[in-house]
PQR file with spaces between the fields and no chain letter, atoms N, CA, C, O and H, PARSE charges and radii, in Angstrom:
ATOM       1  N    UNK     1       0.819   -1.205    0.000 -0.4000 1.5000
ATOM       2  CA   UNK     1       0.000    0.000    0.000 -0.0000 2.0000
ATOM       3  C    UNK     1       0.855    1.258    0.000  0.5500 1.7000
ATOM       4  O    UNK     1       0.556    2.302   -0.579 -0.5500 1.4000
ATOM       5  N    UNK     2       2.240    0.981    0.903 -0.4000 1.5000
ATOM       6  CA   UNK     2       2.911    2.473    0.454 -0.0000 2.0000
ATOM       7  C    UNK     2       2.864    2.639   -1.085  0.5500 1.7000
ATOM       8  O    UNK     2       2.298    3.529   -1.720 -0.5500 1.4000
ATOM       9  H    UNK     2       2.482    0.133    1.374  0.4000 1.0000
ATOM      10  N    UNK     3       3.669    1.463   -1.600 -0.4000 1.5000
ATOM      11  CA   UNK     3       3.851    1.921   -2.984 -0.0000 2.0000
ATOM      12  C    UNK     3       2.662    2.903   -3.467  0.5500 1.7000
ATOM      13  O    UNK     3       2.629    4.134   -3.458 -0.5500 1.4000
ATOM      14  H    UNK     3       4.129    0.740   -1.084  0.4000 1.0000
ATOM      15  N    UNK     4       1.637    1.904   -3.918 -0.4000 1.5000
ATOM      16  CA   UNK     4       0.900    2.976   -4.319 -0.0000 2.0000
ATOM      17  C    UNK     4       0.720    4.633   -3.571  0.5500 1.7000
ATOM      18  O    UNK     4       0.884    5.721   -4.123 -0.5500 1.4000
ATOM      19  H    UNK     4       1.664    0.904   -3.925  0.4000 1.0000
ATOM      20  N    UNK     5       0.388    4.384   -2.356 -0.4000 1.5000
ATOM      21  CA   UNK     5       0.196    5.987   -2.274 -0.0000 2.0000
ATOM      22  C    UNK     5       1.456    6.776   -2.089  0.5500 1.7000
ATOM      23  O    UNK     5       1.363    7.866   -1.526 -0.5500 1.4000
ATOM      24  H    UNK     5       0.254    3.500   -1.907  0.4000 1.0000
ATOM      25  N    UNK     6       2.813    6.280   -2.566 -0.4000 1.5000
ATOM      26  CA   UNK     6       3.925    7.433   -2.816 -0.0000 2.0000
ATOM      27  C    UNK     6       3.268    8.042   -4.442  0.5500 1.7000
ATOM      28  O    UNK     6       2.962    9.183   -4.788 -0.5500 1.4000
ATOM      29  H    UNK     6       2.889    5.394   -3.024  0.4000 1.0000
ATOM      30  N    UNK     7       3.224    6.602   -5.257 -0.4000 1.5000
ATOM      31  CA   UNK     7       2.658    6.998   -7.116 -0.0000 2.0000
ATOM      32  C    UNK     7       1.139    7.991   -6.864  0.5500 1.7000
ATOM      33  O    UNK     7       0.751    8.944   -7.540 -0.5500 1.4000
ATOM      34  H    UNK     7       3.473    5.675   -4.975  0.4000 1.0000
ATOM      35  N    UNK     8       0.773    7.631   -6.168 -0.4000 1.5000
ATOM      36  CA   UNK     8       0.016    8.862   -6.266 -0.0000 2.0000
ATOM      37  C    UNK     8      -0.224    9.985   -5.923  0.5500 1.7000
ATOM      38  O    UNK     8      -1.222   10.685   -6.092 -0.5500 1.4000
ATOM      39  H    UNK     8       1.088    6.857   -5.619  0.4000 1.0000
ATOM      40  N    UNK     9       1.080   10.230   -5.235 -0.4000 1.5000
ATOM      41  CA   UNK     9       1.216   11.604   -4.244 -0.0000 2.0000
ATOM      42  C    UNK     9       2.124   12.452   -5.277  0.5500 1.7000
ATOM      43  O    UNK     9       2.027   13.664   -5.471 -0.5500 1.4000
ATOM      44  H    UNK     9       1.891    9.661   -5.097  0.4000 1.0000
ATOM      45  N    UNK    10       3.069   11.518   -5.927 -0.4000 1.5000
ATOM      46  CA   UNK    10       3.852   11.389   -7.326 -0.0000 2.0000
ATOM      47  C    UNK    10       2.832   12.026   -8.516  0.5500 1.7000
ATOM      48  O    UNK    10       2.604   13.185   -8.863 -0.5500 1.4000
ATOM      49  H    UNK    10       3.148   10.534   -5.769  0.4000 1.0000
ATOM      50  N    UNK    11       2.432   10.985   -8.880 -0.4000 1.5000
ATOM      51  CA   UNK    11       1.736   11.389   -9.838 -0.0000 2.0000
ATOM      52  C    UNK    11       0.060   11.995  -10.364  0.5500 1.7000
ATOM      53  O    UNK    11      -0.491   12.436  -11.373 -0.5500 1.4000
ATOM      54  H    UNK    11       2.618   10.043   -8.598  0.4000 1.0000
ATOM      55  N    UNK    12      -0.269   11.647   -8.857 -0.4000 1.5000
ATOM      56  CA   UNK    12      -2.040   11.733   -8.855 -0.0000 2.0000
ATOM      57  C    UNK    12      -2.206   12.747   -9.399  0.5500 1.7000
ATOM      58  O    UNK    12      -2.861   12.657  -10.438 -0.5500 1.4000
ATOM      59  H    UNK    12       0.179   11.289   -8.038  0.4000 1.0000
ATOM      60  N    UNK    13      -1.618   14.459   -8.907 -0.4000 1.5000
ATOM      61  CA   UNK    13      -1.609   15.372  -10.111 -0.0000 2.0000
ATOM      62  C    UNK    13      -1.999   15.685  -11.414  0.5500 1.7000
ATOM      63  O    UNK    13      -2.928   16.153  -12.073 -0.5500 1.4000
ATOM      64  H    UNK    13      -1.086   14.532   -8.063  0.4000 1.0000
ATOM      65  N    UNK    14      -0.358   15.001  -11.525 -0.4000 1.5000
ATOM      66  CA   UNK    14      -0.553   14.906  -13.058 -0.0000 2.0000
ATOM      67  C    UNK    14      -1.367   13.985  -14.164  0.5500 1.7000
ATOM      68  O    UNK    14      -1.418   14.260  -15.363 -0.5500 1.4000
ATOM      69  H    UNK    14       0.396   14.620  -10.989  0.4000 1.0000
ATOM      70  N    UNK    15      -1.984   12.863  -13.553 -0.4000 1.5000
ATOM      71  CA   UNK    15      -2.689   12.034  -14.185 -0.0000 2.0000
ATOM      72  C    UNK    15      -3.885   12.943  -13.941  0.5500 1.7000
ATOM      73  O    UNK    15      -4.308   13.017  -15.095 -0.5500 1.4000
ATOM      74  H    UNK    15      -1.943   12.640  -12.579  0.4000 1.0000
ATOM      75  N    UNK    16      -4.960   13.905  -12.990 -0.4000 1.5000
ATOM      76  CA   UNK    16      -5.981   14.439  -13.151 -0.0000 2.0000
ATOM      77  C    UNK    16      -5.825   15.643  -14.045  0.5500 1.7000
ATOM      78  O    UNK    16      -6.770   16.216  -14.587 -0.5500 1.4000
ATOM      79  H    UNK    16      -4.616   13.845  -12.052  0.4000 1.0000
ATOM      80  N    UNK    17      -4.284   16.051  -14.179 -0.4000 1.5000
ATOM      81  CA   UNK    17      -4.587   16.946  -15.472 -0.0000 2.0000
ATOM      82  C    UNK    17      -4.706   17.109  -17.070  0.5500 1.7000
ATOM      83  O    UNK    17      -5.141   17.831  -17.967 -0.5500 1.4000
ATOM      84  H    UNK    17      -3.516   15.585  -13.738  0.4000 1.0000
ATOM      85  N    UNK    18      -3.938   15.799  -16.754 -0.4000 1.5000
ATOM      86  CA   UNK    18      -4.126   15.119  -17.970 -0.0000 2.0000
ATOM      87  C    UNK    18      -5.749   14.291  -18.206  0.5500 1.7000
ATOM      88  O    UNK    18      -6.284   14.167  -19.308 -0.5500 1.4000
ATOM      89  H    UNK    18      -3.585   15.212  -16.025  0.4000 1.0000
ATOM      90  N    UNK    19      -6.127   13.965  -17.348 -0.4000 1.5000
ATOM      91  CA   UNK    19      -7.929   13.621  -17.783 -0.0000 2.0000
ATOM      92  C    UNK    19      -8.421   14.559  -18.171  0.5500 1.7000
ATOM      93  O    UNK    19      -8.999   14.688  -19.250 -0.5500 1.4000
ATOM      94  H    UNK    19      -5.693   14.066  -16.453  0.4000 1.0000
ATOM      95  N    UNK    20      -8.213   15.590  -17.095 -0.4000 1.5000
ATOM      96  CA   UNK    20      -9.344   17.430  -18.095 -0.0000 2.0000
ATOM      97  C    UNK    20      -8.620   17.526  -19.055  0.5500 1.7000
ATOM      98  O    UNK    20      -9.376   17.886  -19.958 -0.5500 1.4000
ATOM      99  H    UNK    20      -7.743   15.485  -16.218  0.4000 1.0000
ATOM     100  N    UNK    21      -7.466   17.422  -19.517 -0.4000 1.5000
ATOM     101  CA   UNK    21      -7.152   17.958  -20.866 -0.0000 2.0000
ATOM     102  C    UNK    21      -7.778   16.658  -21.795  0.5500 1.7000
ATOM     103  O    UNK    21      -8.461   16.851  -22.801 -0.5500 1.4000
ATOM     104  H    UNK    21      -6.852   17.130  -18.784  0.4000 1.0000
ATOM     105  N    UNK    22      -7.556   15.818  -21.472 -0.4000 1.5000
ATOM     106  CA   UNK    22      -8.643   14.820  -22.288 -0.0000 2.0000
ATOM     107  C    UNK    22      -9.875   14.971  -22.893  0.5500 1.7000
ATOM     108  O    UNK    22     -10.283   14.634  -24.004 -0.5500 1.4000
ATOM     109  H    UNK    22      -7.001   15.661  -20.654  0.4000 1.0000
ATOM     110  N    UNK    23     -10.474   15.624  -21.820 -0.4000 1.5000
ATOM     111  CA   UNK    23     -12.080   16.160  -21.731 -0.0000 2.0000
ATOM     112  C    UNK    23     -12.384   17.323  -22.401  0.5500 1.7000
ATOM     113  O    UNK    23     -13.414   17.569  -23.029 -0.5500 1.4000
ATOM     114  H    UNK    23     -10.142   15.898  -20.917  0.4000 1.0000
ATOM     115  N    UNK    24     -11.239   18.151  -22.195 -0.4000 1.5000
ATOM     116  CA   UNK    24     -11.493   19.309  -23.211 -0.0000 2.0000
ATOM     117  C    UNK    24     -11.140   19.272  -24.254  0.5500 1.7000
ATOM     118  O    UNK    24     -11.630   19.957  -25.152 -0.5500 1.4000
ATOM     119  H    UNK    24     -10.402   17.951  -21.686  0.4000 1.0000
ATOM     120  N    UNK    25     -10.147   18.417  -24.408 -0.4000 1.5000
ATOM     121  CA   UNK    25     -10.013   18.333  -25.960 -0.0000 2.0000
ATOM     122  C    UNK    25     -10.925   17.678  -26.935  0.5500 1.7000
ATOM     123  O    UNK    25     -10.912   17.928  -28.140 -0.5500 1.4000
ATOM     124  H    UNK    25      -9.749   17.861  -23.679  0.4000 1.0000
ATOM     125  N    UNK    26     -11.940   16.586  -26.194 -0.4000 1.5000
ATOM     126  CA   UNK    26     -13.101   16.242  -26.866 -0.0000 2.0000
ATOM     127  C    UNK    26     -13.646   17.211  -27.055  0.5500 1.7000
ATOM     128  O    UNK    26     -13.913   17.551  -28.208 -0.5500 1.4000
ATOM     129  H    UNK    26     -11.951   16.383  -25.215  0.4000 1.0000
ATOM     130  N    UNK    27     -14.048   18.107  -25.775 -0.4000 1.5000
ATOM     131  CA   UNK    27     -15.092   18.919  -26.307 -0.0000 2.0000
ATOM     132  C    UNK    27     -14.670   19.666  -27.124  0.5500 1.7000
ATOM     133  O    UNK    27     -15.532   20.374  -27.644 -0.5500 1.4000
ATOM     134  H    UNK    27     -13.831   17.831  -24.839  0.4000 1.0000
ATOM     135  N    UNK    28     -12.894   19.908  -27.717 -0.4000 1.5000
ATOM     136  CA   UNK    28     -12.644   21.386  -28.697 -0.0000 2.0000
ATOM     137  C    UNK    28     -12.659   20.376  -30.115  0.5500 1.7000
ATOM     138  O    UNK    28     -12.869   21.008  -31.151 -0.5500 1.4000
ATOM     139  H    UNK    28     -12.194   19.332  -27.295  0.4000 1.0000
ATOM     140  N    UNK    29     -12.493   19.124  -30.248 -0.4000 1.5000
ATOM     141  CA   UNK    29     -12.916   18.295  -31.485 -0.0000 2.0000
ATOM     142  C    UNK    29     -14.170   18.280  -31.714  0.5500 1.7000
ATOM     143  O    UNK    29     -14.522   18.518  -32.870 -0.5500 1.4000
ATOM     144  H    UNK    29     -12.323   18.611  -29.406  0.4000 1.0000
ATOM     145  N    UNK    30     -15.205   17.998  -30.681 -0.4000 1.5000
ATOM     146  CA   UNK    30     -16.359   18.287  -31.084 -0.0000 2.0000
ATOM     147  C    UNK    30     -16.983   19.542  -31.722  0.5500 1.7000
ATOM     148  O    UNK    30     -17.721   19.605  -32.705 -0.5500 1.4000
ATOM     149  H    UNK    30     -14.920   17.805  -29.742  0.4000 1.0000
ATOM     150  N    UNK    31     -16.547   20.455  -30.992 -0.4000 1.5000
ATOM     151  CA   UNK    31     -17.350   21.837  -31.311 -0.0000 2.0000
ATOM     152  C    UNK    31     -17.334   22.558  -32.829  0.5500 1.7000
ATOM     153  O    UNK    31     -18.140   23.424  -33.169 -0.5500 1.4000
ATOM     154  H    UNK    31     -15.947   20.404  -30.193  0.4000 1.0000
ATOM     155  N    UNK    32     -16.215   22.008  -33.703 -0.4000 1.5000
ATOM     156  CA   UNK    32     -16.463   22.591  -34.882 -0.0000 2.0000
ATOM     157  C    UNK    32     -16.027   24.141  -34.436  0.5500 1.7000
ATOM     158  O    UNK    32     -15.222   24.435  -33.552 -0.5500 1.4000
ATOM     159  H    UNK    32     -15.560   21.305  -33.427  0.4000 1.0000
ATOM     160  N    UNK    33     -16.634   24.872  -35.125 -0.4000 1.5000
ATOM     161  CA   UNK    33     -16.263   26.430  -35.666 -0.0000 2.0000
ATOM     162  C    UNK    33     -16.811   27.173  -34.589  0.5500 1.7000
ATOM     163  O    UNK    33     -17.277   28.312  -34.589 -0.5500 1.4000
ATOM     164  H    UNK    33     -17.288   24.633  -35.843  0.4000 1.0000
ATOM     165  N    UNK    34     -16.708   26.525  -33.867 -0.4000 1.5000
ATOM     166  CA   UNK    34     -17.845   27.337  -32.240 -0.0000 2.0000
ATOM     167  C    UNK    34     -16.540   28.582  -31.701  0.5500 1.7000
ATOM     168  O    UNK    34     -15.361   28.230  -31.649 -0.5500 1.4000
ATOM     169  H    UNK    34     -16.329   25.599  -33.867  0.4000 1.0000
ATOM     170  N    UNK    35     -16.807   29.473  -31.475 -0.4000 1.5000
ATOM     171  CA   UNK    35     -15.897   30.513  -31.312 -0.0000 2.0000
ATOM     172  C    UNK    35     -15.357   30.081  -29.708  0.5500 1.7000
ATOM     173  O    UNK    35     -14.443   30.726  -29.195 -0.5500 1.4000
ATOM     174  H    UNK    35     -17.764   29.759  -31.517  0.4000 1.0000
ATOM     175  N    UNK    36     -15.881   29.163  -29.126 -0.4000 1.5000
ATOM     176  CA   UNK    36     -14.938   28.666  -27.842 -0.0000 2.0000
ATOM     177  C    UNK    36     -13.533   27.830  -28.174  0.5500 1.7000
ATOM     178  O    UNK    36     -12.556   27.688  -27.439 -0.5500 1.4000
ATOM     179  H    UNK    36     -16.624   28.639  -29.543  0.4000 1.0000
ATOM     180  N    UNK    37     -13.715   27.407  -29.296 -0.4000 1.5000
ATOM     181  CA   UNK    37     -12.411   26.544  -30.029 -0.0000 2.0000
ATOM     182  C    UNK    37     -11.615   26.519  -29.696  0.5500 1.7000
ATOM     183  O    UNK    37     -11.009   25.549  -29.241 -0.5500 1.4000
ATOM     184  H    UNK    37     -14.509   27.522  -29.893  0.4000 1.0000
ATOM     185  N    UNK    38     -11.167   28.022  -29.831 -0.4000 1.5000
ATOM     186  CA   UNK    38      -9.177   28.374  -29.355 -0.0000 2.0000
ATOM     187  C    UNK    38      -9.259   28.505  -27.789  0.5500 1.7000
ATOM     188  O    UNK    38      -8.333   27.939  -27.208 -0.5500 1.4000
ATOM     189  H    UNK    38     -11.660   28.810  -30.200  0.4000 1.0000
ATOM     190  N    UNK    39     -10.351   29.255  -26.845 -0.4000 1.5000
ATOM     191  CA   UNK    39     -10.418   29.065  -25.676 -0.0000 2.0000
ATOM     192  C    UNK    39      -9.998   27.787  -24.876  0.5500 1.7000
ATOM     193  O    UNK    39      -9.152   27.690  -23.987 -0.5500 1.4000
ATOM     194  H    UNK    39     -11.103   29.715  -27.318  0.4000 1.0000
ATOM     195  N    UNK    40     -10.750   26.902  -25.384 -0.4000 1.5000
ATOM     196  CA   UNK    40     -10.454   25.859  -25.141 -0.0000 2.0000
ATOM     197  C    UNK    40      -9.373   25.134  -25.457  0.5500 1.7000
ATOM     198  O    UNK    40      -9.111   24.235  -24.657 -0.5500 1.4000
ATOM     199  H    UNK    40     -11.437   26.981  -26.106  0.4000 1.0000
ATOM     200  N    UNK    41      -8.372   25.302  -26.771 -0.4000 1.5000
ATOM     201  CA   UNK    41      -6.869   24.951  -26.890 -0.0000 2.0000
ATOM     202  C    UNK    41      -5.775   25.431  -26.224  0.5500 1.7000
ATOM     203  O    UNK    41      -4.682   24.931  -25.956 -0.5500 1.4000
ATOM     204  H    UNK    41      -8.585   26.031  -27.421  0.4000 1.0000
ATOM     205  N    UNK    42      -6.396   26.753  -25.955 -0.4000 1.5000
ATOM     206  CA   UNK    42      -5.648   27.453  -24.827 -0.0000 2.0000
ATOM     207  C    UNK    42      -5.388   26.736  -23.308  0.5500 1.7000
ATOM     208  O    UNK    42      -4.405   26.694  -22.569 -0.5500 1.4000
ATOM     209  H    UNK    42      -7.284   27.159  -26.172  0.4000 1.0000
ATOM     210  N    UNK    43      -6.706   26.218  -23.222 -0.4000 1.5000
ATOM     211  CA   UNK    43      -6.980   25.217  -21.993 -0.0000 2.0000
ATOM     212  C    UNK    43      -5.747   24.174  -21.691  0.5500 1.7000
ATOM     213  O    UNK    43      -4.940   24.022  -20.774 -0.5500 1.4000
ATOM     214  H    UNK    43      -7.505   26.252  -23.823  0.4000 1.0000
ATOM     215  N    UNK    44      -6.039   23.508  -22.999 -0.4000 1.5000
ATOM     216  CA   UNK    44      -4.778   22.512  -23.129 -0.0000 2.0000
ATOM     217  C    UNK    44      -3.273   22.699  -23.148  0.5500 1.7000
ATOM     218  O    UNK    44      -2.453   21.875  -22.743 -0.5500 1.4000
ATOM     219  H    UNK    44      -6.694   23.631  -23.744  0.4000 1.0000
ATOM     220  N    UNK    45      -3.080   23.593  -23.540 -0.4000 1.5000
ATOM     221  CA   UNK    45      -1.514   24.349  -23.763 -0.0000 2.0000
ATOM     222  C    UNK    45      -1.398   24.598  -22.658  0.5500 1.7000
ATOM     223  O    UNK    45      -0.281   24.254  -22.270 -0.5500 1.4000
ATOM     224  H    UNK    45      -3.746   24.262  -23.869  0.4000 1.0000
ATOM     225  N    UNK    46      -2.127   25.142  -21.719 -0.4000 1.5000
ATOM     226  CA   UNK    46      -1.555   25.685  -19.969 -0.0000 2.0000
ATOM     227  C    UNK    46      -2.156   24.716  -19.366  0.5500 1.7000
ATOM     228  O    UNK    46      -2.436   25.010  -18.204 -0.5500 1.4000
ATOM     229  H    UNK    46      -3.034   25.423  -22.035  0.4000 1.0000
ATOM     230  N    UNK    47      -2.631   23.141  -19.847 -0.4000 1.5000
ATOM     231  CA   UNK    47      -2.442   22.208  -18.768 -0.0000 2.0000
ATOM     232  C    UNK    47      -1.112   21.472  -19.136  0.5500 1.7000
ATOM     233  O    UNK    47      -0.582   20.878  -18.197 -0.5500 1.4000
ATOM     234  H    UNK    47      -2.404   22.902  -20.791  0.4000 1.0000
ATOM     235  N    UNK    48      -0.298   21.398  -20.718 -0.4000 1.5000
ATOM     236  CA   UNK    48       0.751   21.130  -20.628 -0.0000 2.0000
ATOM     237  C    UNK    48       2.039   21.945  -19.806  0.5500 1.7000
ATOM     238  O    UNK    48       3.109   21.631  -19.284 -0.5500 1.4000
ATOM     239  H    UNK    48      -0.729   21.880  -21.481  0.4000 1.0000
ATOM     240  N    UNK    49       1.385   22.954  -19.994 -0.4000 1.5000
ATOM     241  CA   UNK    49       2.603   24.099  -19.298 -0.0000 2.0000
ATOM     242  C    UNK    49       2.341   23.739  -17.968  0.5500 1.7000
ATOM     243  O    UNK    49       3.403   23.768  -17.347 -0.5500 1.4000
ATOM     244  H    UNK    49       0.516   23.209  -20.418  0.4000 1.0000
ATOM     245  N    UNK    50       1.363   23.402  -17.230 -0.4000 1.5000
ATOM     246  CA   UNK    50       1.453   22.977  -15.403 -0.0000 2.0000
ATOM     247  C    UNK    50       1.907   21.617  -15.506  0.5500 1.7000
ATOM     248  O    UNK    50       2.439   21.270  -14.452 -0.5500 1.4000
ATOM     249  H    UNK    50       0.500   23.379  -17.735  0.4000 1.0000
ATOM     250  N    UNK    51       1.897   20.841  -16.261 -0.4000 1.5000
ATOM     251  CA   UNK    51       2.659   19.716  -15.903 -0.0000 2.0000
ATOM     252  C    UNK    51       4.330   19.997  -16.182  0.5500 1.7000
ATOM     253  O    UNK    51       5.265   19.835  -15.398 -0.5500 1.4000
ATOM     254  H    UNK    51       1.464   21.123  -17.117  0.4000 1.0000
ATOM     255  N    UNK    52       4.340   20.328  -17.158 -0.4000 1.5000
ATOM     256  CA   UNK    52       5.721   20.691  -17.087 -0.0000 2.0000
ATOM     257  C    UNK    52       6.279   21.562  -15.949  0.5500 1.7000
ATOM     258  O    UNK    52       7.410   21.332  -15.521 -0.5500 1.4000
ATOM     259  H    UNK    52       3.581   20.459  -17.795  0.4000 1.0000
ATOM     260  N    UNK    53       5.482   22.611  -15.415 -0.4000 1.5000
ATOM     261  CA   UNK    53       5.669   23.316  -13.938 -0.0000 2.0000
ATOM     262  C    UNK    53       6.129   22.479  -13.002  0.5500 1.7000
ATOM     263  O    UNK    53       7.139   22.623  -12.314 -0.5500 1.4000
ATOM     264  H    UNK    53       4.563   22.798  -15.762  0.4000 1.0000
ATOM     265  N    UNK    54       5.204   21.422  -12.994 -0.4000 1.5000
ATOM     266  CA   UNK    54       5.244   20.329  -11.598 -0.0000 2.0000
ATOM     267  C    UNK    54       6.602   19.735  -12.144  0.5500 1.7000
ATOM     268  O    UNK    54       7.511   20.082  -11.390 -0.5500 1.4000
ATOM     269  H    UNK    54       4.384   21.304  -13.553  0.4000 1.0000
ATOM     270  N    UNK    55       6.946   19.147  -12.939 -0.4000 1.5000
ATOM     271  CA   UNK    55       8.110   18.676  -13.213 -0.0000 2.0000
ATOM     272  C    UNK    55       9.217   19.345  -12.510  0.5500 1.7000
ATOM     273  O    UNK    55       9.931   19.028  -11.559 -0.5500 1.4000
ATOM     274  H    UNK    55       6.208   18.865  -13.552  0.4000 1.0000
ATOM     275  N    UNK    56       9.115   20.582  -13.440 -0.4000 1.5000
ATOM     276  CA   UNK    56      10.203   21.718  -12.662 -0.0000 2.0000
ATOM     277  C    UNK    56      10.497   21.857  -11.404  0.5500 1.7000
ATOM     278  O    UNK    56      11.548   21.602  -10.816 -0.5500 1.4000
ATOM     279  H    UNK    56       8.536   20.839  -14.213  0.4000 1.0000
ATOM     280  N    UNK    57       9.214   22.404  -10.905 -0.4000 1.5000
ATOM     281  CA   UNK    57       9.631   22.988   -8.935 -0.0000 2.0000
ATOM     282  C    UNK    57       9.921   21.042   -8.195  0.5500 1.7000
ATOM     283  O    UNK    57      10.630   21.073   -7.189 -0.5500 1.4000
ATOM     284  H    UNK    57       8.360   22.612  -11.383  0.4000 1.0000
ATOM     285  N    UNK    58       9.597   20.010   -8.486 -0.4000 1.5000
ATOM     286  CA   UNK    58       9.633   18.937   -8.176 -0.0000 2.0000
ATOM     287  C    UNK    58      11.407   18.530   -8.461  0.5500 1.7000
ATOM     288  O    UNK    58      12.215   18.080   -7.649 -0.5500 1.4000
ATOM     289  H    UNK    58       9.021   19.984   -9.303  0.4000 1.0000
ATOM     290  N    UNK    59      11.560   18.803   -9.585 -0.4000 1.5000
ATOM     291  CA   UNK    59      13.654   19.038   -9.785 -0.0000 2.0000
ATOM     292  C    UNK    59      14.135   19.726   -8.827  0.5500 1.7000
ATOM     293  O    UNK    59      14.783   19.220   -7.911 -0.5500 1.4000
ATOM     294  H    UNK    59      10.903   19.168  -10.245  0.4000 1.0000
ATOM     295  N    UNK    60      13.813   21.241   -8.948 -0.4000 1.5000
ATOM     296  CA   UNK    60      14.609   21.778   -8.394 -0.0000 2.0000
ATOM     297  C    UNK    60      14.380   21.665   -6.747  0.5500 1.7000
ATOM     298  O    UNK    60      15.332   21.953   -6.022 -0.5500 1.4000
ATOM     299  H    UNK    60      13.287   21.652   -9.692  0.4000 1.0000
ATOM     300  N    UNK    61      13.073   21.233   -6.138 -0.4000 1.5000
ATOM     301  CA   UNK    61      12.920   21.003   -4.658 -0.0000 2.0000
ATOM     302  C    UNK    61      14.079   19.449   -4.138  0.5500 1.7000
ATOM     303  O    UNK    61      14.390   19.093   -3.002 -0.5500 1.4000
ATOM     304  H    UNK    61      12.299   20.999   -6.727  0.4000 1.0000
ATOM     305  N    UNK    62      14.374   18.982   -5.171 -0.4000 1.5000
ATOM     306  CA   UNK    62      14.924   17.767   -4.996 -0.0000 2.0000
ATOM     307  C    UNK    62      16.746   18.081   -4.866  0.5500 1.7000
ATOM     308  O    UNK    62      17.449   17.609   -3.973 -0.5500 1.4000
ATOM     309  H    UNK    62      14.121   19.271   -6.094  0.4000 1.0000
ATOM     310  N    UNK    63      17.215   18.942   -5.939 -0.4000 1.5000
ATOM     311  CA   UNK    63      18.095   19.666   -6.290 -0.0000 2.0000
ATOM     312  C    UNK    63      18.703   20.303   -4.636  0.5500 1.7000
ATOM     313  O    UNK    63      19.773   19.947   -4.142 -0.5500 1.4000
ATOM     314  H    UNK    63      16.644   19.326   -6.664  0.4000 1.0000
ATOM     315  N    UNK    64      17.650   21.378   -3.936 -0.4000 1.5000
ATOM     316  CA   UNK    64      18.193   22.164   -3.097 -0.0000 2.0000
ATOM     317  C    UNK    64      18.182   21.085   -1.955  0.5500 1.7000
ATOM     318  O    UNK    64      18.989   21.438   -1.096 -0.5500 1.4000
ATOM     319  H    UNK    64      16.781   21.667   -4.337  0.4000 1.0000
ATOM     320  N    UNK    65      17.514   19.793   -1.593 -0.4000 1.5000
ATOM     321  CA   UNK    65      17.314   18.946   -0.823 -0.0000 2.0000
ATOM     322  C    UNK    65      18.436   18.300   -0.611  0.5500 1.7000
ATOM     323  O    UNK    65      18.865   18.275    0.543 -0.5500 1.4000
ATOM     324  H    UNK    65      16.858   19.506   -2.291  0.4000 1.0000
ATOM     325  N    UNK    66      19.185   17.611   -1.701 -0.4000 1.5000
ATOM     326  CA   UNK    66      20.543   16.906   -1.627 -0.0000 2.0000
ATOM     327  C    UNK    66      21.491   17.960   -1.977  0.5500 1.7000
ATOM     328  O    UNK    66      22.407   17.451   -2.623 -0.5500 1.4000
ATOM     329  H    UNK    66      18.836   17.631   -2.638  0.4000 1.0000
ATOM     330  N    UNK    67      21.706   19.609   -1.774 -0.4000 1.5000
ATOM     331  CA   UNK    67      22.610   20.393   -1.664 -0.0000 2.0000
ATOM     332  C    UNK    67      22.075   20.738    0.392  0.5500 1.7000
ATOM     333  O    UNK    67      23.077   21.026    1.046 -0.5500 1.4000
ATOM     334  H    UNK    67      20.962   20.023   -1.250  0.4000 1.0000
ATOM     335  N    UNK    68      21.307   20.724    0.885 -0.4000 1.5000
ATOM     336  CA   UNK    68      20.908   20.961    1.900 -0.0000 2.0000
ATOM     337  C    UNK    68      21.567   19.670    2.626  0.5500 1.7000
ATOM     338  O    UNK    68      22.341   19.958    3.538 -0.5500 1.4000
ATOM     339  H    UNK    68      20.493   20.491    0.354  0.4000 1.0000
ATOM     340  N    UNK    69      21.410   18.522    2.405 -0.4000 1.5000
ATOM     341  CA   UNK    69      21.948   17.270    2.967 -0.0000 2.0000
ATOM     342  C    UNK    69      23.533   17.466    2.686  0.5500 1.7000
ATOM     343  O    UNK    69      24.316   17.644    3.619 -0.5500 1.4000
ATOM     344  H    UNK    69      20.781   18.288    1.664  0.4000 1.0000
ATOM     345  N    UNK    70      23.868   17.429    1.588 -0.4000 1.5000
ATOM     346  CA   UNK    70      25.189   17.428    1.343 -0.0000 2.0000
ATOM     347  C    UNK    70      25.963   18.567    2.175  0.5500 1.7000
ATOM     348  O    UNK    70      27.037   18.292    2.709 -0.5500 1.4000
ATOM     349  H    UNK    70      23.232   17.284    0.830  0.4000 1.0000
ATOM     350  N    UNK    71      25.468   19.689    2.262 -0.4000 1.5000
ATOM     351  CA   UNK    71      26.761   20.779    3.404 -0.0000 2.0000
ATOM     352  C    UNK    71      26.146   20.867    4.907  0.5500 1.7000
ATOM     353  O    UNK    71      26.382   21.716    5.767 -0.5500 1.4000
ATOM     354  H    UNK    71      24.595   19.912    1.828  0.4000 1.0000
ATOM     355  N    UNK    72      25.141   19.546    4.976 -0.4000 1.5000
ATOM     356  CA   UNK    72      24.991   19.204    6.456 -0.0000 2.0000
ATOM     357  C    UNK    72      26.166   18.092    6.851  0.5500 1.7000
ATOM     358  O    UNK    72      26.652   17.842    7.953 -0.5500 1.4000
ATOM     359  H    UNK    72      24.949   18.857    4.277  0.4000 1.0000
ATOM     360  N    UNK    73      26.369   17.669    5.885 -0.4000 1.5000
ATOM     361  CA   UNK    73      27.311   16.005    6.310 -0.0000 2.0000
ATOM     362  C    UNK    73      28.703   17.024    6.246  0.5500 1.7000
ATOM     363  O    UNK    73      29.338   16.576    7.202 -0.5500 1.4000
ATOM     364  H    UNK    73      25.975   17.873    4.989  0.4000 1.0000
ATOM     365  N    UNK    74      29.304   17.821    5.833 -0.4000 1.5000
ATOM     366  CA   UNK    74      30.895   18.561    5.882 -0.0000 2.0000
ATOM     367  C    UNK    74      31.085   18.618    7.027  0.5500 1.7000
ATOM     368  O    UNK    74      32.135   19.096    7.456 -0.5500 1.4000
ATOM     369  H    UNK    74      28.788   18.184    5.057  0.4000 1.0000
């Protein structure tokens, strides 16, 4: 049971943002010429840009963590 709930503390995130972008992207395939179109692609582009966010601050929190450990052990 840890396992799983580290993967989802991990990843639970990013797997629910990736479902709404799922969801909206049906609905921006569906809609045809509906002037919400690009609204909605927009949607998707800044749920790729927050996953890539989480990526980021998740590096670099890891980054200052083993520089924080490392000039504790000197």
């Amino acid at each position: 049971m840890k396992g799983f709930a580290r993967l989802y503390i991990k990843y639970g995130s990013i797997a629910s943002i990736l479902a709404v972008m799922s969801v909206v992207g049906a609905l921006t395939y569906r809609m045809g010429d509906s002037p919400w179109r690009w609204p909605l692609l927009a949607v998707i582009v800044a749920g790729f840009g927050t996953i890539v966010g989480i990526f980021w601050i998740r590096r670099y929190v890891d980054r200052q963590t083993k520089a924080s450990e490392q000039g504790s052990q000197k």
